[in-house]
Structure formats: structure tokens, C-alpha cells
N, C-alpha and C positions, 0 to 999 in steps of 0.2 A: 504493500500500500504506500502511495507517496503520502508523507506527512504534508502538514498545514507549513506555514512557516514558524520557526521553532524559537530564533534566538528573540530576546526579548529586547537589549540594548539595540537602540535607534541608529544606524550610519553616522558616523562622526568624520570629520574633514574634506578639505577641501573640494569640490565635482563628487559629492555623493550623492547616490539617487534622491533624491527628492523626499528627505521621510521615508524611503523604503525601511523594512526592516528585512536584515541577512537572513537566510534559512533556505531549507528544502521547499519546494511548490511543486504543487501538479498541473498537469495543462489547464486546467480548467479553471487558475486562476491566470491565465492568459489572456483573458478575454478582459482583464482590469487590471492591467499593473502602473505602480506609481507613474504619477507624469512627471516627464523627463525633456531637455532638451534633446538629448541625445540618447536614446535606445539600442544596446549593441547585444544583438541575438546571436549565441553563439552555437556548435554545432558540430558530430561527429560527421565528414563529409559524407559517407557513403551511409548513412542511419535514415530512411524513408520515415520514422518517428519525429527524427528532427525536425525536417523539413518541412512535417505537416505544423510541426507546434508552430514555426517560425510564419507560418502562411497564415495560420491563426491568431498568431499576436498582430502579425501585420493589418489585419484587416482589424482588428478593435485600435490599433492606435490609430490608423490611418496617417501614417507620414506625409511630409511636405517634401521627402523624398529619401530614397533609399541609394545604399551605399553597395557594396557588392566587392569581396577579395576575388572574386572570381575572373575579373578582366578589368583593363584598365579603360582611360579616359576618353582612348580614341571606340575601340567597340560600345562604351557607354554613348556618345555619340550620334553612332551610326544607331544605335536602336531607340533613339527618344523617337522617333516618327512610327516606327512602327508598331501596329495595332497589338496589345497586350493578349489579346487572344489569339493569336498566330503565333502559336509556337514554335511551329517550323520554320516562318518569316525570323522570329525573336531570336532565334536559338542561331541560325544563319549571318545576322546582322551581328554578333556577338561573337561568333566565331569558335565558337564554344567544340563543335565538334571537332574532334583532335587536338580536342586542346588540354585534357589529362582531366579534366574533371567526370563526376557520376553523371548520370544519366541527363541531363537537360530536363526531360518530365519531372523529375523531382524536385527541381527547382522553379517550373512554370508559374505552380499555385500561385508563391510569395507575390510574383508581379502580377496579377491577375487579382492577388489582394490589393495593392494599391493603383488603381490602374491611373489614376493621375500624377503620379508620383511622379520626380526628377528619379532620372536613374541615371549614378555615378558610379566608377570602376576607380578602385583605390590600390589596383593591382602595379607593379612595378616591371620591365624589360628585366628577364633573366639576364640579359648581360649586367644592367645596372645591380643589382641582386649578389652578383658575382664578384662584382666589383669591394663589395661590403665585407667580403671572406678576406681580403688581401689589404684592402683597404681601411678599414674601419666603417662605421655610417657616414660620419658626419659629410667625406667628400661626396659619396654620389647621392647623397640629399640633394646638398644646392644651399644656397645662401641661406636659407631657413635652419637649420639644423640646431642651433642655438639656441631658436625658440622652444622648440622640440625635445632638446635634452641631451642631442646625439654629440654637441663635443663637450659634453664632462663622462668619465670616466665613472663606471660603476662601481659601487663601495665591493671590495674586496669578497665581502661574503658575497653580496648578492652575485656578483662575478661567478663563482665559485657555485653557486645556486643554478645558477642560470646554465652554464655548462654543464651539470649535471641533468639537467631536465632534455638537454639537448642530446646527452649522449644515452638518454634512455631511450626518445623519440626516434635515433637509429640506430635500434637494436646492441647498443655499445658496440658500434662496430668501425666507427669512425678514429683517426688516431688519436691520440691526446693534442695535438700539437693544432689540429685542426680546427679542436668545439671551441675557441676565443673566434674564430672568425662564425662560426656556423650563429651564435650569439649578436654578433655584431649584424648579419645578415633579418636575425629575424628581428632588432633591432629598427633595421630599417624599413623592414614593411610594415610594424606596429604602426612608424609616425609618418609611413606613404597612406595607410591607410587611415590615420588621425586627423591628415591634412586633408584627405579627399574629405573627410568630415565635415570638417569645417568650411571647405571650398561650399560644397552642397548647402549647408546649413544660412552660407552667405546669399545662395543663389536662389536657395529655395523657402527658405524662412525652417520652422521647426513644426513638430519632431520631427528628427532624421534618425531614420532605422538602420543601422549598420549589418549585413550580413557575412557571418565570418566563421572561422574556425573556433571553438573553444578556449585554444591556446591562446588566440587577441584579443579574447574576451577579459582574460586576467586580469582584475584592475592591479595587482601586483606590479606586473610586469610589461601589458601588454596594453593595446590602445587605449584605456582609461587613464595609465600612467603618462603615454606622451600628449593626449589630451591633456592631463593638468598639470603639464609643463606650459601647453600655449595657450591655455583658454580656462583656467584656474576658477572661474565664477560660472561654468557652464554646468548643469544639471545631468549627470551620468547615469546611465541605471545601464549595470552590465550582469548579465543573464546567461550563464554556461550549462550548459549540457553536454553530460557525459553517460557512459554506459557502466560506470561502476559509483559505490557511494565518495565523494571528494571526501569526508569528514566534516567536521564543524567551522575548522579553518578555512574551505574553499574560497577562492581568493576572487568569489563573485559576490553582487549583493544578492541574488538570488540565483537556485540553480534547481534542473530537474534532471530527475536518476531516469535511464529507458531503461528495457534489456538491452543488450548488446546486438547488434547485426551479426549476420551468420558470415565470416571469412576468411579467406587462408591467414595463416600465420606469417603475419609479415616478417617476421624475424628468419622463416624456415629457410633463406637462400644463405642465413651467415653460420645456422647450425652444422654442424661435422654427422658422419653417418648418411 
């Protein structure tokens, strides 16, 4: 049974949602969650559970526009004209096909919940991306970076944190020498996709729905963090979803447990035997 929400103590600091209070939810209270400037639904990619919850919230907050890791600025672009119930037009304009993501159908709903919506891509060029492994963030950001948070240097632990979470993400199978840059990289599409935020948020007024992976949902670490580097008085409400329980600490203000999706063992090409 998914619990009610649990914790008692109110959000405290900076970009916290709005009077939410932390804890476990079930879909059902999707349909009313705290008002937010900024709504960041997060999500196991390939979980068909996710994707309905996120199509569901969408449609009770009704965004001024939604945000999307899934492609960036120029595909967002090319699909604002096209009709939200054309999938196969949406999904084509987008470019989505070969482009590593699930199915497209399981993403249609969300946009079919807001069909007035600005629709923006906070996604970054695998080269620039690459660039962040070797480089640090701050250079292929761009003159923003600063705002953002990307040239100060992570406190030692969290450093140390933060690689750690990267070298479980693959399969510890990356060298040691490497998770400083694999860090810096996911560094930089937290606050590519913080800025598309706030670009949208400029363009389109509020609330703006962010759809993302789980792991940018982390206000820890992840787009809530470089949000309250550039935009410290904006209204956060970040929402993760995962297939196992986070514990108490989960580092959302609110989150829901699914089952799990049925899949191979993404680890089984680094196992022996």
C-alpha cells in the first residue's frame, strides 16, 4: 500500500515547494499537489507506471509549459506547431526515433495533457556533454555557469558522494580515474536543464512542468540544486519516482514507490561466467 505523506516537519529553505510536506504519496494524490512555480516530475525511463503518473499530474496542474530531458531546443522547436494528437507527426518533429529513448507512446499522454503548453528541450549535444568528462562544466556551459554553481568546486564529501552514486549507476565498472569527470558531466545537464527552466518559465509564465529522470529530480544534487543557485526565490516542488523504497531521507519533497519494470540486468555484460 503506498502511504499518505508521512513526515510531519514543513520544507525548510531556500526554493522549497511551496508548504509541501516530505513523505511517501500515491498517484492519487497527483491530481492536487502543492502549487509551485516550478514542478519537476521525475521518472524511471523505461517504467509505463511512471509515465502515466507524470501525464496525470500534468493534466491537474496544467503548465504554462513543459520542459523535457529528452531533446533539446532545436527539436522543441520544430514540434511547437505540431498538433499534440499526432503522434507520429510529434514523435517525427522530435526526432525521437533513434534517438535511445522508450517507446514515444509512453511519452504521448504527458503532451496530450497539456496541449497548450510551451514545449522546451533542456537536453545538451553529446559532444558538449563530453566535453564536461575532460573539461569540467563550467567551460561548455557558457558564460552562465556562475550563476549556476558550475565554477565553484564541490565540498569534498559531496564530491566523494556524488562519485559514488555514479559508479553504482554503471555497474562499478567505470575506472576510478574516470567518475570526477562522469560527475562533472551530469553536473552539466542538471543546470542545461535548470536553464531551459527558467528560459520556458521567462517565455511562458508558470507553472512549468519539468520532465526528467529521477536522478535531476534530487533536490540534493540535481536541478533543484542549480535552480537555487540562479533563481533562489522560485517555488520548487520536486517529485521522484523510483521502483524501490528511497527511505525517509529521499532527497525529494515528495516521492512514489511503483513495482519495478520487468528487465535484463543491466549490469549482466560486466559480470564474468
Amino acid at each position: 500500500m503506498m502511504r499518505a505523506v508521512v513526515a510531519a516537519a514543513m520544507l525548510a529553505g531556500t526554493g522549497s515547494g511551496s508548504g509541501a510536506r516530505a513523505g511517501q504519496i500515491g498517484p492519487e494524490a497527483l491530481g492536487s499537489l502543492p502549487p509551485a512555480d516550478v514542478v519537476i516530475l521525475g521518472e524511471v525511463h523505461d517504467n509505463p507506471i511512471h509515465h502515466a503518473n507524470q501525464a496525470r499530474a500534468v493534466a491537474a496542474i496544467r503548465p504554462a509549459a513543459l520542459v523535457f530531458e529528452m531533446f533539446g531546443p532545436d527539436e522543441a522547436a520544430r514540434a511547437q506547431g505540431v498538433a499534440r494528437g499526432d503522434a507520429a507527426a510529434l514523435s517525427a518533429a522530435l526526432g525521437w526515433e533513434g534517438s535511445g529513448w522508450p517507446d514515444f507512446a509512453l511519452y504521448h499522454p504527458i503532451f496530450t495533457a497539456a496541449p497548450d503548453a510551451l514545449i522546451a528541450g533542456g537536453a545538451l549535444p553529446r559532444g558538449t556533454v563530453r566535453r564536461a568528462i575532460t573539461e569540467g562544466a563550467a567551460a561548455p556551459f557558457g558564460p552562465d555557469a556562475a550563476r549556476f554553481g558550475l565554477d565553484r568546486p564541490l565540498d569534498p564529501a559531496d564530491q566523494a558522494a556524488r562519485e559514488a552514486l555514479q559508479a553504482e549507476a554503471h555497474c562499478n565498472a567505470l575506472p576510478p580515474e574516470l567518475l570526477p569527470g562522469m560527475v562533472a558531466a551530469q553536473r552539466l545537464r542538471d543546470a542545461a536543464l535548470a536553464r531551459a527552466t527558467l528560459e520556458a518559465l521567462a517565455a511562458a509564465g508558470g507553472p512549468v512542468v519539468v520532465i526528467t529522470g529521477t536522478g535531476h529530480a534530487d533536490r540534493l544534487r540535481g536541478i533543484p540544486a542549480a535552480l537555487g543557485h540562479a533563481a533562489p526565490d522560485l517555488r520548487v516542488l520536486a517529485l521522484g519516482q523510483t521502483e524501490a523504497d528511497p527511505g525517509p531521507d529521499a532527497p525529494f519533497d515528495l516521492w512514489i514507490v511503483t513495482d519495478p519494470q520487468p528487465r535484463p540486468d543491466p549490469c549482466a555484460a560486466f559480470k564474468g561466467g
